[in-house]
VOMAR-603223 format. One line per 5 residues: number of its first residue (from 1); their letters; for each residue x, y, z of N, C-alpha, C. Coordinates in steps of 0.1 Angstrom, whole numbers. Example, Ala and Ser with C-alpha at 12.3 -4.5 7.8 and 13.67 -1.06 7.14 Angstrom:
1	as	132,-57,78,123,-45,78,132,-33,78 ~ 128,-22,71,137,-11,71,129,0,79
# end
This chain:
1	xxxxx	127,52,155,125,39,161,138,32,163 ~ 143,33,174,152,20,175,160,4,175 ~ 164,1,168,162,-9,161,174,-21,169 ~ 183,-14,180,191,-24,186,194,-42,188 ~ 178,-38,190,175,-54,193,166,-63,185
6	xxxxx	166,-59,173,163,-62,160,171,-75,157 ~ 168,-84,156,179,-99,151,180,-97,133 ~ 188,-103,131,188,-101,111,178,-108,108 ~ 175,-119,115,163,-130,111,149,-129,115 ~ 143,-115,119,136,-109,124,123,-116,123
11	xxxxx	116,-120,107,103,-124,105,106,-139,111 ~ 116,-145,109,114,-156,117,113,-159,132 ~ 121,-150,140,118,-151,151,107,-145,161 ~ 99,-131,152,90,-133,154,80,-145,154 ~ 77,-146,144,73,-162,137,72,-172,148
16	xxxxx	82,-173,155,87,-185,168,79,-180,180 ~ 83,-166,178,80,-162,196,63,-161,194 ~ 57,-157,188,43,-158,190,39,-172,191 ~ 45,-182,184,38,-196,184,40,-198,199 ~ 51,-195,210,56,-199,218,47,-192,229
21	xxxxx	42,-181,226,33,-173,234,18,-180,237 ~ 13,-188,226,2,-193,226,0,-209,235 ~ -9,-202,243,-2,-211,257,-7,-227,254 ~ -1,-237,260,3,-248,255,-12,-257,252 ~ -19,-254,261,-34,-260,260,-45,-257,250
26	xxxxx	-42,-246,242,-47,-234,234,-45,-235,217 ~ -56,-246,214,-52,-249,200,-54,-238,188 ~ -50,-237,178,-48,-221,171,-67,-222,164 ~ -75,-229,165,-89,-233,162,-92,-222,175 ~ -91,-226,188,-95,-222,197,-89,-207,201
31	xxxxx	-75,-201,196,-71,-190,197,-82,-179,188 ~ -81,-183,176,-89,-175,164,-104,-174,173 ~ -112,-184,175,-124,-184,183,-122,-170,191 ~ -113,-170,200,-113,-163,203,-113,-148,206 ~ -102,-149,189,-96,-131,183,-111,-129,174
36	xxxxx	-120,-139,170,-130,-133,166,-141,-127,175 ~ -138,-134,188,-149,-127,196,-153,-116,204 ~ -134,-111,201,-129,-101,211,-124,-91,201 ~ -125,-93,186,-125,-82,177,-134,-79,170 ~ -137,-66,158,-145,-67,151,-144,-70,135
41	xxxxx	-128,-70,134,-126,-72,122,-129,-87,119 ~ -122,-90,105,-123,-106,99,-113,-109,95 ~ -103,-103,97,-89,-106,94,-81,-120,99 ~ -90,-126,109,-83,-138,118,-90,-152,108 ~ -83,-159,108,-87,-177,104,-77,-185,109
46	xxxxx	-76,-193,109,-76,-208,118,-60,-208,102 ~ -61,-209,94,-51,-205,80,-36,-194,84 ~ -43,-184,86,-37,-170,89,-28,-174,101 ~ -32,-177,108,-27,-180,121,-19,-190,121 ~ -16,-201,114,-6,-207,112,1,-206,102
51	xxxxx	-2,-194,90,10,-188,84,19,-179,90 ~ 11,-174,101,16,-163,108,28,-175,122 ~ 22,-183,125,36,-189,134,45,-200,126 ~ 44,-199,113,56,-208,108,61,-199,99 ~ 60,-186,97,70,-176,92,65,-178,73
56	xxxxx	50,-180,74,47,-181,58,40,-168,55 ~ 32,-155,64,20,-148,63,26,-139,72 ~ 26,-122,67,29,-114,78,23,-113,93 ~ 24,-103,101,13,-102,113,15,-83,112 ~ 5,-80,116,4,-64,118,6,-60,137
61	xxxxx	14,-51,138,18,-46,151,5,-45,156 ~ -6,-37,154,-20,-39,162,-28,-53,158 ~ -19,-65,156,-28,-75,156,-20,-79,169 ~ -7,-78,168,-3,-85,181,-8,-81,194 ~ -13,-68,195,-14,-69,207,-34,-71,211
66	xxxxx	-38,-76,199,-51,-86,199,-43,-105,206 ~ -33,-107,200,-28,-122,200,-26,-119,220 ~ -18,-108,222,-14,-110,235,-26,-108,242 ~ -40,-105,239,-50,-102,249,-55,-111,248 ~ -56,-127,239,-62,-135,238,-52,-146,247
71	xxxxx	-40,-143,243,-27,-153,256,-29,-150,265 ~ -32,-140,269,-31,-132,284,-20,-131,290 ~ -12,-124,283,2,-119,284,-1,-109,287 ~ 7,-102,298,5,-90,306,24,-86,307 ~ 30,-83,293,45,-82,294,46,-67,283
76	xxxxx	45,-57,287,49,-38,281,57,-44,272 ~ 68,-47,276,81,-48,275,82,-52,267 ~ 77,-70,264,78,-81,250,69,-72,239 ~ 55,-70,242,47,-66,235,53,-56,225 ~ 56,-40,229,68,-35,226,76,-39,215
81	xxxxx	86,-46,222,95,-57,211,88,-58,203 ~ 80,-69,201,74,-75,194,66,-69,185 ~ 57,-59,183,52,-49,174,63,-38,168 ~ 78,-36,179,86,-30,169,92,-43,156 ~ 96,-55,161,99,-63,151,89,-64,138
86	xxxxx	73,-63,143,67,-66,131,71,-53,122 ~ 73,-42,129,67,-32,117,82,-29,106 ~ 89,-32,116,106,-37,109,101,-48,98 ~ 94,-57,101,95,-70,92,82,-62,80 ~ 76,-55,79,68,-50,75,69,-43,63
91	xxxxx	80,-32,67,84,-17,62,93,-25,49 ~ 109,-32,55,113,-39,43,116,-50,41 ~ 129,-52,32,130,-69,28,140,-74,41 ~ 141,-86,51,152,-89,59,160,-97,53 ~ 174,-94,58,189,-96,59,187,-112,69
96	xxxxx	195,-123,63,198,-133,69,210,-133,67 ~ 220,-137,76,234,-137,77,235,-150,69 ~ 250,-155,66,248,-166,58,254,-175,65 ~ 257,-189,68,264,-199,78,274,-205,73 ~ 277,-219,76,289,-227,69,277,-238,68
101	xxxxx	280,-247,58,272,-257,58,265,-256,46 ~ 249,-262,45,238,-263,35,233,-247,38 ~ 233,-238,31,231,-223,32,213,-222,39 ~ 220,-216,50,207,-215,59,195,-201,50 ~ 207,-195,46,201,-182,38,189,-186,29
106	xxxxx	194,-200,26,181,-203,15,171,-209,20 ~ 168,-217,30,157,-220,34,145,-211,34 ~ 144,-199,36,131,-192,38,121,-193,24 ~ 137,-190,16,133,-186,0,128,-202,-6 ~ 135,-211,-4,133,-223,-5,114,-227,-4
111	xxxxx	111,-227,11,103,-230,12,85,-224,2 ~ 90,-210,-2,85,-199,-5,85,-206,-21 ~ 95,-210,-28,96,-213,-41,86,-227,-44 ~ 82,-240,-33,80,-245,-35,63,-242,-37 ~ 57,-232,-33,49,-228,-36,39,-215,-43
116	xxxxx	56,-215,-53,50,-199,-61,49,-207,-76 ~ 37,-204,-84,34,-203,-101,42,-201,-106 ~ 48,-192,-102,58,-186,-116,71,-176,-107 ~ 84,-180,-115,97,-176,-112,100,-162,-119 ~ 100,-154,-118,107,-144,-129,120,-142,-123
121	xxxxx	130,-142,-131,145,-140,-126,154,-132,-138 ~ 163,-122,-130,169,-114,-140,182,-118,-135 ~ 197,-126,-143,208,-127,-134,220,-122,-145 ~ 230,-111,-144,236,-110,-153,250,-113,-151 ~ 249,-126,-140,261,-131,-136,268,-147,-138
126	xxxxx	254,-153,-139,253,-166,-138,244,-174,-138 ~ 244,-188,-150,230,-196,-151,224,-197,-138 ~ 211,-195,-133,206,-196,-126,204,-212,-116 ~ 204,-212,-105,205,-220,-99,192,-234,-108 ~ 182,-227,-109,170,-234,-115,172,-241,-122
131	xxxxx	182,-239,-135,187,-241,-150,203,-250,-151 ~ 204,-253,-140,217,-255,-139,218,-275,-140 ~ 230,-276,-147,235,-293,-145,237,-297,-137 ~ 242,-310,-132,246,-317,-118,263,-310,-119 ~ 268,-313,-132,282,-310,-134,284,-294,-133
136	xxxxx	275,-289,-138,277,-279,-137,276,-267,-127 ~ 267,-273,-121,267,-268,-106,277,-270,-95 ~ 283,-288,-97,294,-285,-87,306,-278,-91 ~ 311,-275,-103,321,-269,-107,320,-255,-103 ~ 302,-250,-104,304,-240,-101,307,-235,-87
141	xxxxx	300,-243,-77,305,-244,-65,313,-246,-56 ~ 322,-254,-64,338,-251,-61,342,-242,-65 ~ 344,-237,-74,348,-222,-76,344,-213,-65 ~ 331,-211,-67,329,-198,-53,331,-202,-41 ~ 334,-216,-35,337,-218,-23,345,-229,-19
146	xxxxx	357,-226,-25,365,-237,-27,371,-246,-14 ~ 370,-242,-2,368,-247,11,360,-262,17 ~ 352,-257,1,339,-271,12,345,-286,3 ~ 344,-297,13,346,-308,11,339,-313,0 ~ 342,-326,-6,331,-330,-16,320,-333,-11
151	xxxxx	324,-338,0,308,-344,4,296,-324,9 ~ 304,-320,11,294,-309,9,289,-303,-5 ~ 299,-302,-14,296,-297,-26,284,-309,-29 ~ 284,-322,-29,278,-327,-33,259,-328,-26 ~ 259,-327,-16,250,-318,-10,244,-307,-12
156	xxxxx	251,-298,-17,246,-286,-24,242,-287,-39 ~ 243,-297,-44,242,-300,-59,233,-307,-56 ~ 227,-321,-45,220,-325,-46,205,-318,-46 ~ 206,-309,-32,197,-296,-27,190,-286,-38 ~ 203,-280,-47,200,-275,-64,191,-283,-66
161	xxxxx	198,-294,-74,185,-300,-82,174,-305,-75 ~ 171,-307,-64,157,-309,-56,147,-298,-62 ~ 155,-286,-61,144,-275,-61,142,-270,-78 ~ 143,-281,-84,144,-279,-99,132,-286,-104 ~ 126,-297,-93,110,-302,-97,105,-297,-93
166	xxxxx	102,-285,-89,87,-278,-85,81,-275,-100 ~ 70,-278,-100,64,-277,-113,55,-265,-110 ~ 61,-251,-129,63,-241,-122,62,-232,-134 ~ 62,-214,-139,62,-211,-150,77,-201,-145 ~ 88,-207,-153,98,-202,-151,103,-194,-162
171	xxxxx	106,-181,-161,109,-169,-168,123,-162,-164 ~ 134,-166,-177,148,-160,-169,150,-151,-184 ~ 159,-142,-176,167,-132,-185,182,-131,-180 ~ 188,-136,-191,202,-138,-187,211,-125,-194 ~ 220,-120,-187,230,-109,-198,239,-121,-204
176	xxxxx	245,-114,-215,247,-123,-226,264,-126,-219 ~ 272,-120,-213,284,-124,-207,280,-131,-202 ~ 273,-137,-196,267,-150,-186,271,-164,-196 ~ 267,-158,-208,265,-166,-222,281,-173,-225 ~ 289,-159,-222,301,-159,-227,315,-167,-214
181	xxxxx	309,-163,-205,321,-165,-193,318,-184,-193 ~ 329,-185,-195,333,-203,-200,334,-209,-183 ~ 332,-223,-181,336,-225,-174,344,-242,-177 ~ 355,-242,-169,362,-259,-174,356,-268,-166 ~ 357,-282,-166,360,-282,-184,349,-281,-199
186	xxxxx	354,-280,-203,345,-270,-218,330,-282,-220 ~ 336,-293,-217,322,-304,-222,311,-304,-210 ~ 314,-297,-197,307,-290,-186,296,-277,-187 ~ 305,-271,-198,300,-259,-202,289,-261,-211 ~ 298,-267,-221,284,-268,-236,274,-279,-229
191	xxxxx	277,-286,-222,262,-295,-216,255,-288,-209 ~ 261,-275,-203,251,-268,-197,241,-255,-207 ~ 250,-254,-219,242,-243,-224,231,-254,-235 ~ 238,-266,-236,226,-275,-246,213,-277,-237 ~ 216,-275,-224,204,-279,-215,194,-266,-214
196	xxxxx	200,-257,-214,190,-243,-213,185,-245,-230 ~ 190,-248,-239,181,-246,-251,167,-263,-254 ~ 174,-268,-243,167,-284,-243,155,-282,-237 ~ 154,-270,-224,144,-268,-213,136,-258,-221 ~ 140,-246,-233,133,-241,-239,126,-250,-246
201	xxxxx	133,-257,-257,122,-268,-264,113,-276,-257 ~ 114,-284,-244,105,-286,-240,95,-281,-232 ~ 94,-270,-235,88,-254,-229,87,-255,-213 ~ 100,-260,-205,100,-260,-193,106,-245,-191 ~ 110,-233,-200,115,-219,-195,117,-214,-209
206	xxxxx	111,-200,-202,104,-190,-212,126,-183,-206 ~ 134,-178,-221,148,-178,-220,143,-163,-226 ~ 153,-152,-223,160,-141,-232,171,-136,-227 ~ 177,-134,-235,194,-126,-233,194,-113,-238 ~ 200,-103,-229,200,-92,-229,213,-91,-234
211	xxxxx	217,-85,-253,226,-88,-257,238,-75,-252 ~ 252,-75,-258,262,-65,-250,255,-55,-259 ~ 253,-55,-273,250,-41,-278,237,-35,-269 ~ 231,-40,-265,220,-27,-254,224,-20,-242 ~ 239,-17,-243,248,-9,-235,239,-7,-220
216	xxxxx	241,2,-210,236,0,-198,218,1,-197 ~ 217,-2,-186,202,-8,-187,198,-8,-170 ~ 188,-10,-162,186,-12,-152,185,-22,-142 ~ 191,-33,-151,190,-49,-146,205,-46,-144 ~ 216,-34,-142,229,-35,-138,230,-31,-123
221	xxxxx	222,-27,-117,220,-27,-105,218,-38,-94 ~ 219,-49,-101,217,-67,-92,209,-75,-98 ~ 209,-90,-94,203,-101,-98,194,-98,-86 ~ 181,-107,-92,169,-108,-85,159,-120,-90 ~ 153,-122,-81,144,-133,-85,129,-126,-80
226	xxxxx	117,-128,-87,101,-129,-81,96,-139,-81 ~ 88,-142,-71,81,-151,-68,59,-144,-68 ~ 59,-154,-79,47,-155,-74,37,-165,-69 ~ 23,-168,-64,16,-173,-60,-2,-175,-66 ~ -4,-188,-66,-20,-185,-71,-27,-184,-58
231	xxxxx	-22,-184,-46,-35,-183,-30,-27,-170,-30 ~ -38,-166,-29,-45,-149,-32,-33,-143,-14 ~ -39,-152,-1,-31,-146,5,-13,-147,8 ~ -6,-153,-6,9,-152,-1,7,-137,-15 ~ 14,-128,-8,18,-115,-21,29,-124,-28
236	xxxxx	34,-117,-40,44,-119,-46,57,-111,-34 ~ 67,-118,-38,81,-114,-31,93,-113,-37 ~ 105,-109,-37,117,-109,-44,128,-114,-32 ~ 141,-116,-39,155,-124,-33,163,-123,-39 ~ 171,-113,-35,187,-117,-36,196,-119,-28
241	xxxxx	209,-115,-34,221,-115,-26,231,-113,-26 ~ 242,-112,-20,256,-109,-20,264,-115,-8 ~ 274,-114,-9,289,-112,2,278,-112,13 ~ 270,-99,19,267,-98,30,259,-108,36 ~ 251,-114,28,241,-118,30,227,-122,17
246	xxxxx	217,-124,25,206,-128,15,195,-118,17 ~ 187,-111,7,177,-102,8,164,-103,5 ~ 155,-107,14,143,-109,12,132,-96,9 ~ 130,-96,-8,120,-82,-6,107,-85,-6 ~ 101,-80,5,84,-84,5,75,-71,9
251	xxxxx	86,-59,3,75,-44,9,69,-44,-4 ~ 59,-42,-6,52,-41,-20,58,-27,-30 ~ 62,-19,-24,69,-8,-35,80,-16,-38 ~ 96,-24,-31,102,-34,-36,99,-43,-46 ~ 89,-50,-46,86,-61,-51,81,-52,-67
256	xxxxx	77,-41,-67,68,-37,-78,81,-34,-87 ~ 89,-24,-81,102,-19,-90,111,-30,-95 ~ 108,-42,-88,118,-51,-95,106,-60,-105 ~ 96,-59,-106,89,-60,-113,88,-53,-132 ~ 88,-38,-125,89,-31,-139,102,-32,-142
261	xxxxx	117,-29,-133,128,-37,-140,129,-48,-148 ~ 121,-61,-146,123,-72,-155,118,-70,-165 ~ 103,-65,-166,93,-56,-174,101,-55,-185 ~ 111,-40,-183,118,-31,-192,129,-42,-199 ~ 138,-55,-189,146,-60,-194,140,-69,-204
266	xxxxx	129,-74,-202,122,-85,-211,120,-78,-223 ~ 116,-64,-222,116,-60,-234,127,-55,-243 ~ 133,-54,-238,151,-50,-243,158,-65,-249 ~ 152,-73,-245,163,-89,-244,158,-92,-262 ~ 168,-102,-262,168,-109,-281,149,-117,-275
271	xxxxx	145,-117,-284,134,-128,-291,139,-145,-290 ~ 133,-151,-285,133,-167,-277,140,-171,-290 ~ 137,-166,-298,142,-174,-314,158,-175,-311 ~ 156,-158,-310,174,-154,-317,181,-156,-303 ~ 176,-160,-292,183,-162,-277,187,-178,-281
276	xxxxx	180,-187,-283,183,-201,-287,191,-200,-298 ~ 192,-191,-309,203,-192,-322,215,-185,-315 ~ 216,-175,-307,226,-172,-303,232,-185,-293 ~ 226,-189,-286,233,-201,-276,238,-210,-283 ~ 230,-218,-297,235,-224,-310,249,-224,-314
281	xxxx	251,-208,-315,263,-207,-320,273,-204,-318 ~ 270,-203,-297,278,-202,-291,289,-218,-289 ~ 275,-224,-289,281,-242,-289,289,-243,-300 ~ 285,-241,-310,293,-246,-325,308,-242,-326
# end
């Protein structure tokens, strides 16, 4: 399958181009009416159909070309496209390039977080954005991108902590150099590690550290986040990232392996007890 004209932002722009197909008089009540009458499945709702054009709910390559017989789009060519993009957006996680500015990379994930139950996150790099201070965050954000003006850092710190009130069941596993790598100045630092043991006591996050003595392990392969959901139709999904870019995993063998990874690390990591006594006495 050739993939040339594949964009990095693929589920989105699918996402766009179908809304855009759906001809302007043609309310998505009245489309569905329609894909029910001219199919036999029950796969279609009035729901579906607009998770499917605002980039929240997959589409299957043989539904689109149900969508295009209800538009009455008579285009090989798009159609084509358009069922190769789904089955690309389908098969694995997409690549978003990243921008200058408030990180476009995170919007998808963003919107996705505001409506998942529960966080599972493995990071053996760095407090998680979730868990993080006002001070602490911009410090750290000047560090990794020492380019951006205040007024942007401060934008990005504000943006952080926005996505820190989703009320939510948050589950992190930190490697213990996370614990250890200092950042200045020092009263930045220890207000940040007093805060992760503040958000355990008030059982806003289930904490474990995966100490140095558990020598290599399979959380050394990358940071990751899962998302889950209580409406049955968003699946759970995963997210990371790097240098290149941002990784959205939503193939279900993905999403499972990084599942029994956290699995195995949860069970390898210190006990909530001895994770808060170690942080303890990291402060002292």
């Amino acid at each position: 399958m050739t993939q040339h004209d594949v964009p990095p932002d693929v589920r989105k722009r699918l996402a766009a181009r179908l809304k855009e197909l759906r001809p302007s008089g043609m309310t998505q009540q009245e489309a569905v009416a329609l894909l029910l009458a001219l199919q036999t499945g029950n796969n279609w709702s009035v729901s579906r159909l607009s998770k499917i054009e605002t980039n929240e709910g997959r589409v299957l390559p043989d539904e689109i070309d149900e969508l295009f017989a209800v538009y009455n789009v008579d285009d090989r060519v798009e159609l084509d496209k358009l069922k190769r993009w789904a089955r690309v957006a389908k098969a694995k996680g997409v690549w978003t390039q990243r921008r200058p500015g408030l990180p476009d990379n995170l919007n998808e994930f963003a919107r996705a977080e505001t409506r998942a139950t529960k966080q599972r996150i493995w990071e053996p790099l760095l407090v998680p954005a979730q868990c993080q201070t006002p001070r602490f965050a911009a410090a750290l954000i000047t560090a990794m991108e020492p380019d951006l003006t205040s007024d942007e850092v401060a934008t990005r710190v504000e943006a952080r902590m926005a996505r820190q009130n989703v009320e939510q069941e948050l589950v992190v596993i930190l490697d213990e150099d996370v614990l250890q790598r200092r950042i200045e100045p020092i009263e930045v630092w220890v207000e940040q590690l007093r805060h992760l043991t503040d958000m355990v006591g008030a059982g806003r996050l289930v904490l474990r550290v995966i100490p140095r003595s558990a020598g290599p392990h399979p959380g050394h392969a990358g940071w990751f986040v899962l998302l889950s959901f209580a409406d049955p139709e968003y699946q759970d999904r995963g997210y990371t990232d790097g240098p290149g870019g941002s990784l959205y995993l939503e193939d279900a063998e993905d999403v499972q392996r990084c599942s029994l990874t956290f699995d195995t690390l949860f069970e390898m990591a210190l006990p909530e007890d001895e994770t808060v006594k170690l942080i303890l006495d990291l402060i002292d």
